[in-house]
PyMOL Python script that loads the backbone (N, CA, C, O; Angstrom):
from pymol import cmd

cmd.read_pdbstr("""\
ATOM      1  N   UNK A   1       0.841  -1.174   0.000  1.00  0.00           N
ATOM      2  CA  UNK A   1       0.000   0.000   0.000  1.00  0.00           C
ATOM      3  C   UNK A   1       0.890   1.242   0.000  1.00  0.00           C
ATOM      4  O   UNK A   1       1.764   1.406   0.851  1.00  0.00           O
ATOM      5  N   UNK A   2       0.618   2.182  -1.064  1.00  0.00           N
ATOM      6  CA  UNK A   2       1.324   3.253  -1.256  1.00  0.00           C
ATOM      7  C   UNK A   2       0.473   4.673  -0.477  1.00  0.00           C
ATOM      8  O   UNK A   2      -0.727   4.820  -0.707  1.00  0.00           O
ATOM      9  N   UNK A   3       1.100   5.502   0.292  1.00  0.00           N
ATOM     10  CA  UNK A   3       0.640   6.767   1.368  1.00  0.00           C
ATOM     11  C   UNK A   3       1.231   7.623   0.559  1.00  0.00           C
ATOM     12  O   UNK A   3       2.419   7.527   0.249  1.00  0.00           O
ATOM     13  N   UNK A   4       0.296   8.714   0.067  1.00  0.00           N
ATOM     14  CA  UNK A   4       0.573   9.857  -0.619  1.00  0.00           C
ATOM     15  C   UNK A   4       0.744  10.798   0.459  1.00  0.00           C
ATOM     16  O   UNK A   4       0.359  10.555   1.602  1.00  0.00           O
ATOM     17  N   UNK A   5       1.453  12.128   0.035  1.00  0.00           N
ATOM     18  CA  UNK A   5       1.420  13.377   1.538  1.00  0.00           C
ATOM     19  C   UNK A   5       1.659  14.285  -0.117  1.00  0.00           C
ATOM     20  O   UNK A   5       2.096  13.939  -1.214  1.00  0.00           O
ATOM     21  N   UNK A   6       1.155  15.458   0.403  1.00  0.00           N
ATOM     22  CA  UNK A   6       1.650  16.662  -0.683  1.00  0.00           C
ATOM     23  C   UNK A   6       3.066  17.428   0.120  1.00  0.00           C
ATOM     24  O   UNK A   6       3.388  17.431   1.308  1.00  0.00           O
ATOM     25  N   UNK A   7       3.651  17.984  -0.965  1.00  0.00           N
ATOM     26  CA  UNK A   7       4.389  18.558  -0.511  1.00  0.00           C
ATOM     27  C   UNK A   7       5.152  19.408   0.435  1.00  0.00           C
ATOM     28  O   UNK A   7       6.329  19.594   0.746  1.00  0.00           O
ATOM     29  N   UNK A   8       3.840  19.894   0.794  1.00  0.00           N
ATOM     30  CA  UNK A   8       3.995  21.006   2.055  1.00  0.00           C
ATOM     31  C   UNK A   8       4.092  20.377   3.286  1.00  0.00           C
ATOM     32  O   UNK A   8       4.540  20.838   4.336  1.00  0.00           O
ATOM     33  N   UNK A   9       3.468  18.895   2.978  1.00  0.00           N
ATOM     34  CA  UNK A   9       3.507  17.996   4.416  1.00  0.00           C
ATOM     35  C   UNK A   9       4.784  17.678   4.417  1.00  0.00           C
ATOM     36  O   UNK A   9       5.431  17.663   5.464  1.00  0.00           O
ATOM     37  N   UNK A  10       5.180  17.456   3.525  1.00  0.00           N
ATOM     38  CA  UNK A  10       6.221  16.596   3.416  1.00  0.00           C
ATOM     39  C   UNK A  10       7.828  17.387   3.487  1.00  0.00           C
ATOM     40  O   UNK A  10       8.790  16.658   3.729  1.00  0.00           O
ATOM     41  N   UNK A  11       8.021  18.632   3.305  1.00  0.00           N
ATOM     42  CA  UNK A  11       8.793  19.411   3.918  1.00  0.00           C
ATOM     43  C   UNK A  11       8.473  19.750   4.966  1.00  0.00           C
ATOM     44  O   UNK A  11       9.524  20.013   5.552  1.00  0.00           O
ATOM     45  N   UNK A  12       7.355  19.983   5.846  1.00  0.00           N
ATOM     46  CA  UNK A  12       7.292  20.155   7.483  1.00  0.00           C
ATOM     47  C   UNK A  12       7.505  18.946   8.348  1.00  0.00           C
ATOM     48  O   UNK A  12       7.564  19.172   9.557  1.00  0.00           O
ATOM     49  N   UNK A  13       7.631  17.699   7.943  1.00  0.00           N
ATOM     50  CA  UNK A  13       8.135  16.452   8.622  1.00  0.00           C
ATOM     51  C   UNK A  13       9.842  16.945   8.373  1.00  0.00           C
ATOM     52  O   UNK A  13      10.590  17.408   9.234  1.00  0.00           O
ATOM     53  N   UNK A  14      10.172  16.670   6.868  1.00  0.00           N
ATOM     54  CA  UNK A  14      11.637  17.243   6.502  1.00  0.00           C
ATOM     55  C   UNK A  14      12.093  18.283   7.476  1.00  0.00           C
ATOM     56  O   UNK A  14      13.119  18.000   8.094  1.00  0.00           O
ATOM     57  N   UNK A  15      11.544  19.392   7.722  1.00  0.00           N
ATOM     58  CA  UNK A  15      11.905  20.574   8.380  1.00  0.00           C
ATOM     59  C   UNK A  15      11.802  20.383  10.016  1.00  0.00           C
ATOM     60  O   UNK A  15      12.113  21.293  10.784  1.00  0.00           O
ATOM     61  N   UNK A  16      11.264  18.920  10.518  1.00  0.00           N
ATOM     62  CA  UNK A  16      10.934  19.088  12.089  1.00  0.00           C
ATOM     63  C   UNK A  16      12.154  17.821  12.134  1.00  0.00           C
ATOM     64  O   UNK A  16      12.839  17.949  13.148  1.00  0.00           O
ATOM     65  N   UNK A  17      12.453  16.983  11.522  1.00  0.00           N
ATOM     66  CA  UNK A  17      13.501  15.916  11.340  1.00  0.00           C
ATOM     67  C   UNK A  17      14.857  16.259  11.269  1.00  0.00           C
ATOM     68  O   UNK A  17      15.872  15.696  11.680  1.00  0.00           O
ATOM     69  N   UNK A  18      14.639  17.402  10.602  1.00  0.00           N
ATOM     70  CA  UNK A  18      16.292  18.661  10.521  1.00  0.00           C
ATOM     71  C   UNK A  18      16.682  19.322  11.336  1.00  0.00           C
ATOM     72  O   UNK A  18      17.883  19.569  11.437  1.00  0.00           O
ATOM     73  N   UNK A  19      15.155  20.128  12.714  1.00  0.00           N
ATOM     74  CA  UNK A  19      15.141  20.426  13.617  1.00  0.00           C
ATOM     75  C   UNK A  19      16.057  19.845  14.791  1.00  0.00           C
ATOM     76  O   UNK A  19      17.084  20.224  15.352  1.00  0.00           O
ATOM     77  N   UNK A  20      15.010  18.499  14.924  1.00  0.00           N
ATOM     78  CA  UNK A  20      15.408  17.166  15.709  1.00  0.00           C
ATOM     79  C   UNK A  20      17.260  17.293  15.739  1.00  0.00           C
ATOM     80  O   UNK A  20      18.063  17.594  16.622  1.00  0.00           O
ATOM     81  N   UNK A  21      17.384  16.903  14.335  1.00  0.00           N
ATOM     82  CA  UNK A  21      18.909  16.387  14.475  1.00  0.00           C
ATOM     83  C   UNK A  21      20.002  17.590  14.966  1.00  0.00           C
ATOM     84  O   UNK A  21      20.945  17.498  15.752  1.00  0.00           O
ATOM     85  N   UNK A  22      19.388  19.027  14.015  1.00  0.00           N
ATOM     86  CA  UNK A  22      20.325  20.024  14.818  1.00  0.00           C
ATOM     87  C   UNK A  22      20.376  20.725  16.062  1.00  0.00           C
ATOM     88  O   UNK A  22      21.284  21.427  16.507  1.00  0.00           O
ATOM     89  N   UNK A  23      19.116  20.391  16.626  1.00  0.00           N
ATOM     90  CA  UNK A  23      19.252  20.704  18.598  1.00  0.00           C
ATOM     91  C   UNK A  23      19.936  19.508  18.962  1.00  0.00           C
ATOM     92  O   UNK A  23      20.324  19.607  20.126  1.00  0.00           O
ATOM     93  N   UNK A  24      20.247  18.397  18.431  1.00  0.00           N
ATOM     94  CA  UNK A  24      20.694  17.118  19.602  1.00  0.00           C
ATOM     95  C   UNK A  24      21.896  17.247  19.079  1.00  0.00           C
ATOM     96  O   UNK A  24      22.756  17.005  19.926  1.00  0.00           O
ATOM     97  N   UNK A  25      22.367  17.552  17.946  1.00  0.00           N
ATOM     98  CA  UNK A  25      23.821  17.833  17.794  1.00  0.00           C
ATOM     99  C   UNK A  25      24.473  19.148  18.913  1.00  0.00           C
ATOM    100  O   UNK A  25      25.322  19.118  19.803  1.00  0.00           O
ATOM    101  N   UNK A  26      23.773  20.030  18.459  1.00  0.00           N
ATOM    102  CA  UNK A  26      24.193  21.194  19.511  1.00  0.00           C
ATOM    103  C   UNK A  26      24.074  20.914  20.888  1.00  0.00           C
ATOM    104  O   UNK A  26      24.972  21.280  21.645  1.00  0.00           O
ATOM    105  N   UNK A  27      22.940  20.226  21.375  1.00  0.00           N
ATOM    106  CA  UNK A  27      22.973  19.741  22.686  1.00  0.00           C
ATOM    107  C   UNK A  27      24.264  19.274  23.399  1.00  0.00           C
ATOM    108  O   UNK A  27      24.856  19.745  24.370  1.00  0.00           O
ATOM    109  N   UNK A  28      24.529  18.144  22.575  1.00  0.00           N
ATOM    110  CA  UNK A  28      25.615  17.144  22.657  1.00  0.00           C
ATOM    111  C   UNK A  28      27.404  18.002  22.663  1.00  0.00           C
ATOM    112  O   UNK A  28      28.360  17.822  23.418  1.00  0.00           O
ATOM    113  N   UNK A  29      27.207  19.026  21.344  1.00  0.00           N
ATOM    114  CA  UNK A  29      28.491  19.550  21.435  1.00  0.00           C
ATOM    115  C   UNK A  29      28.376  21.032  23.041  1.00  0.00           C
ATOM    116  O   UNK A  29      29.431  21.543  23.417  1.00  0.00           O
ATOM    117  N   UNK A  30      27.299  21.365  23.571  1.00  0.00           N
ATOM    118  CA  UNK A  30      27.206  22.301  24.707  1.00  0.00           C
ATOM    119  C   UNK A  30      27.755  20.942  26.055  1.00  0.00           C
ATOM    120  O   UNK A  30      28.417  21.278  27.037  1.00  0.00           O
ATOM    121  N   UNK A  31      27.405  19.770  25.857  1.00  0.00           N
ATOM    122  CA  UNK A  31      27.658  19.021  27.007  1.00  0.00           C
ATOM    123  C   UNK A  31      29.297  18.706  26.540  1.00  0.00           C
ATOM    124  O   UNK A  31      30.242  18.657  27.326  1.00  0.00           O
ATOM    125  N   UNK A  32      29.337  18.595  25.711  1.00  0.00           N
ATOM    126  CA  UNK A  32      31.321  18.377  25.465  1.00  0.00           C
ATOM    127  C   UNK A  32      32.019  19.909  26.198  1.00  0.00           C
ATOM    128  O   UNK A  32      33.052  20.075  26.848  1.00  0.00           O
ATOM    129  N   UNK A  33      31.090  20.746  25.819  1.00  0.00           N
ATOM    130  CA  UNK A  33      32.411  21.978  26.546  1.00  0.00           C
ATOM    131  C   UNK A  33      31.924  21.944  28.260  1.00  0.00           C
ATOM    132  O   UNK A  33      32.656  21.990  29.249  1.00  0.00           O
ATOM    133  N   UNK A  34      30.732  21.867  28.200  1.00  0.00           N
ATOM    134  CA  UNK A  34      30.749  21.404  29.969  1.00  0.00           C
ATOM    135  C   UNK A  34      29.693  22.089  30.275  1.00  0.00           C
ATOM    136  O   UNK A  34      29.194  22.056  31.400  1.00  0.00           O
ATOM    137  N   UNK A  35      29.169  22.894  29.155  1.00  0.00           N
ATOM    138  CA  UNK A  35      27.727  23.866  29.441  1.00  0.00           C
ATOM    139  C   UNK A  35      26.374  23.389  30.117  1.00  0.00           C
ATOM    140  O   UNK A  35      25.449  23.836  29.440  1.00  0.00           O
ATOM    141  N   UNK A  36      26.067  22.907  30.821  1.00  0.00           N
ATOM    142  CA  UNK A  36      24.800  22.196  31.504  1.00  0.00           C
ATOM    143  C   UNK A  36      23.963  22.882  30.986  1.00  0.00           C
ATOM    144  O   UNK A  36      23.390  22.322  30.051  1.00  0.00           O
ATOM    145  N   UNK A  37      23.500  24.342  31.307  1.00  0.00           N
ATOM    146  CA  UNK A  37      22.343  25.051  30.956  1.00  0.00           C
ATOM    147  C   UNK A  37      22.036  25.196  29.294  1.00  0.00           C
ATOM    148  O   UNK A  37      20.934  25.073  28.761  1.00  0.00           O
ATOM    149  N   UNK A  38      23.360  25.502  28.611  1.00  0.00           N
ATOM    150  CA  UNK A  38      22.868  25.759  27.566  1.00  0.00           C
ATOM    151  C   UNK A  38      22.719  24.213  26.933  1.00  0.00           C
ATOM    152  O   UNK A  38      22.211  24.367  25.822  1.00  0.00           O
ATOM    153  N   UNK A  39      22.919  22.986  27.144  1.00  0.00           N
ATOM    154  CA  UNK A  39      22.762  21.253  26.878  1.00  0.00           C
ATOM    155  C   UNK A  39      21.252  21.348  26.905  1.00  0.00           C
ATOM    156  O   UNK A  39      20.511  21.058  25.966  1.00  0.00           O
ATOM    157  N   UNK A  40      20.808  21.885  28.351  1.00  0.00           N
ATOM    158  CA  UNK A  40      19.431  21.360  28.539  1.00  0.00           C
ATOM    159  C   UNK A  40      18.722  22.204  27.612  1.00  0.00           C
ATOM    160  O   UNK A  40      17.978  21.693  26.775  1.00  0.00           O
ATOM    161  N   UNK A  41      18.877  23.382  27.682  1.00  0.00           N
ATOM    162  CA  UNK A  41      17.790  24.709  26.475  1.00  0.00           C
ATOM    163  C   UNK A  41      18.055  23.556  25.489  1.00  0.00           C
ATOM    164  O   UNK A  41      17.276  22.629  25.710  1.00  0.00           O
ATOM    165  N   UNK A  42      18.988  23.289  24.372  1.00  0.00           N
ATOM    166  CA  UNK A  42      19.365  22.666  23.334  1.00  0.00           C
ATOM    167  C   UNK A  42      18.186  21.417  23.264  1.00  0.00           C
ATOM    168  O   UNK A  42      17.288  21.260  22.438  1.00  0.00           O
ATOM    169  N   UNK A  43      18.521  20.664  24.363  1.00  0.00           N
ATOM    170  CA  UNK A  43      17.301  19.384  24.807  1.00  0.00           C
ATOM    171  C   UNK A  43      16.134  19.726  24.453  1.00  0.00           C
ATOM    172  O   UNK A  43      15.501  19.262  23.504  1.00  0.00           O
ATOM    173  N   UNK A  44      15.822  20.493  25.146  1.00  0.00           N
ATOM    174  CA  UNK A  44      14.470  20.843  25.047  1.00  0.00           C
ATOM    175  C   UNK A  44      13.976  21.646  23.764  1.00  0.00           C
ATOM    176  O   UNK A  44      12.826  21.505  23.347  1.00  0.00           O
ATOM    177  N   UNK A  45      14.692  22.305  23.294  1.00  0.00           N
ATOM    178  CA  UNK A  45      14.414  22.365  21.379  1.00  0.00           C
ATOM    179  C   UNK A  45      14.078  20.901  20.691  1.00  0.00           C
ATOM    180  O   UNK A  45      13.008  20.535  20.206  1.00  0.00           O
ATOM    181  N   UNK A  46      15.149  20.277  20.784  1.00  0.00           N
ATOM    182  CA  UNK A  46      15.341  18.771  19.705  1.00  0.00           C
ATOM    183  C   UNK A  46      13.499  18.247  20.664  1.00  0.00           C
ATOM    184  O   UNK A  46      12.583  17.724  20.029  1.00  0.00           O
ATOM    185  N   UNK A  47      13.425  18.503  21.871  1.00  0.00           N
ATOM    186  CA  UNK A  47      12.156  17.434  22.654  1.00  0.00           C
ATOM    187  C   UNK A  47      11.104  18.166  21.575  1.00  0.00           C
ATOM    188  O   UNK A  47      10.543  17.591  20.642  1.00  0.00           O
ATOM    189  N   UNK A  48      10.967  19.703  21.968  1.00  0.00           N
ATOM    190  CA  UNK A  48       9.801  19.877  20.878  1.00  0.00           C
ATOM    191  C   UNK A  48       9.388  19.999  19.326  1.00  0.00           C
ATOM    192  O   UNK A  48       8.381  20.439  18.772  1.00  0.00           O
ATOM    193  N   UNK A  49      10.606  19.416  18.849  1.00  0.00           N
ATOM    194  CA  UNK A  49      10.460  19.170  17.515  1.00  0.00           C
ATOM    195  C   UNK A  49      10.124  18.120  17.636  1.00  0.00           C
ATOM    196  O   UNK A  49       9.032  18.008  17.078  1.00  0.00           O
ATOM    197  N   UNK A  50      10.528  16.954  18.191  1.00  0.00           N
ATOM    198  CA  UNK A  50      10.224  15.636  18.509  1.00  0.00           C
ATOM    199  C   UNK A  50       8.380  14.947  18.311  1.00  0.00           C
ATOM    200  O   UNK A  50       7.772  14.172  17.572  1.00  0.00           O
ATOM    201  N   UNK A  51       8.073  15.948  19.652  1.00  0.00           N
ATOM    202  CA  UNK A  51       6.505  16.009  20.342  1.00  0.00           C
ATOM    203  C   UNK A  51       5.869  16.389  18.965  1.00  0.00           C
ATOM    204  O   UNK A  51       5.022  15.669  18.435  1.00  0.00           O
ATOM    205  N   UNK A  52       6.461  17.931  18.232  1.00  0.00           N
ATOM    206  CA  UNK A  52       5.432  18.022  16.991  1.00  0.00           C
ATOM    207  C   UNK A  52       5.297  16.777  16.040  1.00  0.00           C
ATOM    208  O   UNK A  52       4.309  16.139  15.674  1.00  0.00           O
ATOM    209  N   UNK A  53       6.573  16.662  15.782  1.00  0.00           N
ATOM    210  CA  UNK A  53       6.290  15.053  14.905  1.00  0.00           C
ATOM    211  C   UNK A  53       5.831  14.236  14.873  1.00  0.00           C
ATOM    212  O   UNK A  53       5.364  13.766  13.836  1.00  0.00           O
ATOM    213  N   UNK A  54       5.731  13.468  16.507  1.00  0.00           N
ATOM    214  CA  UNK A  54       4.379  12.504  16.839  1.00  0.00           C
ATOM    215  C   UNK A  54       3.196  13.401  17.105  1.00  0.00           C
ATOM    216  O   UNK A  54       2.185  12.915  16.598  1.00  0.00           O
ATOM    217  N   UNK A  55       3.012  14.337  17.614  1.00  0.00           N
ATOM    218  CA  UNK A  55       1.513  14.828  17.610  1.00  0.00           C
ATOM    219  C   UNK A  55       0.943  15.574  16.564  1.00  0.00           C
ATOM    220  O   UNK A  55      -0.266  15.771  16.683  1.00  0.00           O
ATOM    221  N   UNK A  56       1.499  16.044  15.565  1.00  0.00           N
ATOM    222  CA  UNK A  56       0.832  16.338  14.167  1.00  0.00           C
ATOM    223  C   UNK A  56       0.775  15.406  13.232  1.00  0.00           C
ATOM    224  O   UNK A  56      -0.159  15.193  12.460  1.00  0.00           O
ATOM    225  N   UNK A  57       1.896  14.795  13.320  1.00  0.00           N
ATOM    226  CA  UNK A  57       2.372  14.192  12.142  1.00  0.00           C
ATOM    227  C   UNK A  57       2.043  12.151  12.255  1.00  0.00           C
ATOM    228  O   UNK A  57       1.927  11.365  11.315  1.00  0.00           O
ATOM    229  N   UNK A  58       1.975  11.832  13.958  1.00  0.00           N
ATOM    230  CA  UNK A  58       2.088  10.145  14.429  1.00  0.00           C
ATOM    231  C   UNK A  58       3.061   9.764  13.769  1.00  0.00           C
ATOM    232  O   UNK A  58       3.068   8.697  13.156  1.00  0.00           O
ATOM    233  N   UNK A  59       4.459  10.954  13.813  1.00  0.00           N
ATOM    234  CA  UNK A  59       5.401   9.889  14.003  1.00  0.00           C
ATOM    235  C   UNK A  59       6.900  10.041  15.073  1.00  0.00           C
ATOM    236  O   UNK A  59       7.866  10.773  15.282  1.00  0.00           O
ATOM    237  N   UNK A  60       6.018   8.319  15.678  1.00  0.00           N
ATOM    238  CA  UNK A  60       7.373   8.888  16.876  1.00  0.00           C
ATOM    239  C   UNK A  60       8.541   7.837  16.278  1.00  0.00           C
ATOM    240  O   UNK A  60       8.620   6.943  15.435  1.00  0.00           O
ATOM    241  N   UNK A  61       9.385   8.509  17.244  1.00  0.00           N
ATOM    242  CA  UNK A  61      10.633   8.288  17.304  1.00  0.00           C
ATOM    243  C   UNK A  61      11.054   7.240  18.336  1.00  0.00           C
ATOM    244  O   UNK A  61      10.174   7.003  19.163  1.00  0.00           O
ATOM    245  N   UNK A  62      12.329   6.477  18.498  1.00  0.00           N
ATOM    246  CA  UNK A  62      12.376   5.605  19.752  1.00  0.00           C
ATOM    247  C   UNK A  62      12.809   6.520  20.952  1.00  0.00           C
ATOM    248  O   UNK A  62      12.675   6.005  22.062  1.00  0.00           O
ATOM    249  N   UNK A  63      13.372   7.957  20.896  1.00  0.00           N
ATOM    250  CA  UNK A  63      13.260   8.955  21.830  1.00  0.00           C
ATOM    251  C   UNK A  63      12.590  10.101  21.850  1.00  0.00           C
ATOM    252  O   UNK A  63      13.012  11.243  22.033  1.00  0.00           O
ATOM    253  N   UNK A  64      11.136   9.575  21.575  1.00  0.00           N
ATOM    254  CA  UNK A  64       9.970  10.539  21.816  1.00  0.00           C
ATOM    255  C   UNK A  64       9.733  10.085  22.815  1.00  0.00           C
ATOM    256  O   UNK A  64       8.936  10.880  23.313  1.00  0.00           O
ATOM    257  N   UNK A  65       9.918   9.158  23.612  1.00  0.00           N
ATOM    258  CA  UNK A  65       8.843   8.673  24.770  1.00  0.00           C
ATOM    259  C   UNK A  65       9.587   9.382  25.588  1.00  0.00           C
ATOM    260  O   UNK A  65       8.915  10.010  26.406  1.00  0.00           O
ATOM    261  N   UNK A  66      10.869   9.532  25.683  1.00  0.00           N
ATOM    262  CA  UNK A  66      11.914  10.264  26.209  1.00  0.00           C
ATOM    263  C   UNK A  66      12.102  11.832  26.280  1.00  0.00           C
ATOM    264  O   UNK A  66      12.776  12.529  27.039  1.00  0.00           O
ATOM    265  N   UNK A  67      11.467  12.067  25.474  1.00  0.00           N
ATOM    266  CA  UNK A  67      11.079  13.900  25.110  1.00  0.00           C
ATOM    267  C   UNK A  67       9.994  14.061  25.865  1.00  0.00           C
ATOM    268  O   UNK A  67       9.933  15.163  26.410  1.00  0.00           O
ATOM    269  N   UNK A  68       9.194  13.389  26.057  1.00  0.00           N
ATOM    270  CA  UNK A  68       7.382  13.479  26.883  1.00  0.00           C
ATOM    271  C   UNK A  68       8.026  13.706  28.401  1.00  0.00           C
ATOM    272  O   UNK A  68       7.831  14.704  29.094  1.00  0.00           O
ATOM    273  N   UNK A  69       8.610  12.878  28.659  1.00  0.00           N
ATOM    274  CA  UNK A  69       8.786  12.486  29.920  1.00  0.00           C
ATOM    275  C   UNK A  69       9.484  13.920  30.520  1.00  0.00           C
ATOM    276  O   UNK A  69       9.014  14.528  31.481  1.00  0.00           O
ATOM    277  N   UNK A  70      10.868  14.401  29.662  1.00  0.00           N
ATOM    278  CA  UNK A  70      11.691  15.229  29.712  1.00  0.00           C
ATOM    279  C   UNK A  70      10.371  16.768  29.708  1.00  0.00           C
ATOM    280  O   UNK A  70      10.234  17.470  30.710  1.00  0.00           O
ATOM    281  N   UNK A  71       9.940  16.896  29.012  1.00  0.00           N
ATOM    282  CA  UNK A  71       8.512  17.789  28.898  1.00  0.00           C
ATOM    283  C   UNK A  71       7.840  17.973  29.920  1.00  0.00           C
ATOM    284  O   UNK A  71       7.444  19.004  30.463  1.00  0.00           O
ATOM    285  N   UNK A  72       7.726  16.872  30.167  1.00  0.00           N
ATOM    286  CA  UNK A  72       6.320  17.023  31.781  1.00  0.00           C
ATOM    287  C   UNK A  72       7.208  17.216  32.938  1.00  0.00           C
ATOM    288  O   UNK A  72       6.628  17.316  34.020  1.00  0.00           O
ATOM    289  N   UNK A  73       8.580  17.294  32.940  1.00  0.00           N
ATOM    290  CA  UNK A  73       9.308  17.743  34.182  1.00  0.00           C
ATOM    291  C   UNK A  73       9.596  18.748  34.319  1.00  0.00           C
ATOM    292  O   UNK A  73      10.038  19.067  35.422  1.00  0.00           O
ATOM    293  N   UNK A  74       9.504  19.575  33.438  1.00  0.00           N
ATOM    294  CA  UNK A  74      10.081  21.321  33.133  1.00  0.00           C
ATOM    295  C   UNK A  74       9.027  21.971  33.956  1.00  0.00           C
ATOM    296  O   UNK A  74       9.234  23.137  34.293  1.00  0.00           O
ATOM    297  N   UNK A  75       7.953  21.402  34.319  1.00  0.00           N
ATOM    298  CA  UNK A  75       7.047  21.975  35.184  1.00  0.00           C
ATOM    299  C   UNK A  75       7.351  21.743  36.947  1.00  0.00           C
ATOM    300  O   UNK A  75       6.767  22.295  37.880  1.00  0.00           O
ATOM    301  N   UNK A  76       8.027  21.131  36.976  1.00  0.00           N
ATOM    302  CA  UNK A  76       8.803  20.365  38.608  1.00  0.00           C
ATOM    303  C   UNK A  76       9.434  21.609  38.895  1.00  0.00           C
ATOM    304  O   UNK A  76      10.127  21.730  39.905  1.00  0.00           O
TER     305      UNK A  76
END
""", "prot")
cmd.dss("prot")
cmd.show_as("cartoon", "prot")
cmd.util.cbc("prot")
cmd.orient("prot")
């Protein structure tokens, strides 16, 4: 079975997937210099690109469940 999307869908998955990868890169290189605060801001970018992807789009990731969790604690 073939799933059509038009275009516009299909660059806003593209564009939240590009998101994703460049907050967790930056995340990752803020925790190499030793930055805690600016790691977690970074985190929490890549989490809500994440969340849009499964909640607009149903598609998660194997660390979306991990972004939810990370999400509902920012309120702690």
């Amino acid at each position: 079975m073939t799933t059509r999307i038009n275009t516009e869908t299909a660059n806003k998955i593209a564009e939240l997937f590009n998101t994703v990868l460049v907050w967790e890169d930056m995340a990752k290189n803020a925790l190499e210099r030793g930055d805690l605060e600016q790691h977690k801001r970074n985190r929490r970018m890549a989490d809500d690109a994440l969340m849009e992807l499964d909640q607009e789009f149903g598609i998660e990731l194997p660390h979306t469940v991990h972004a939810y969790r990370r999400w509902f604690k920012r309120g702690e």
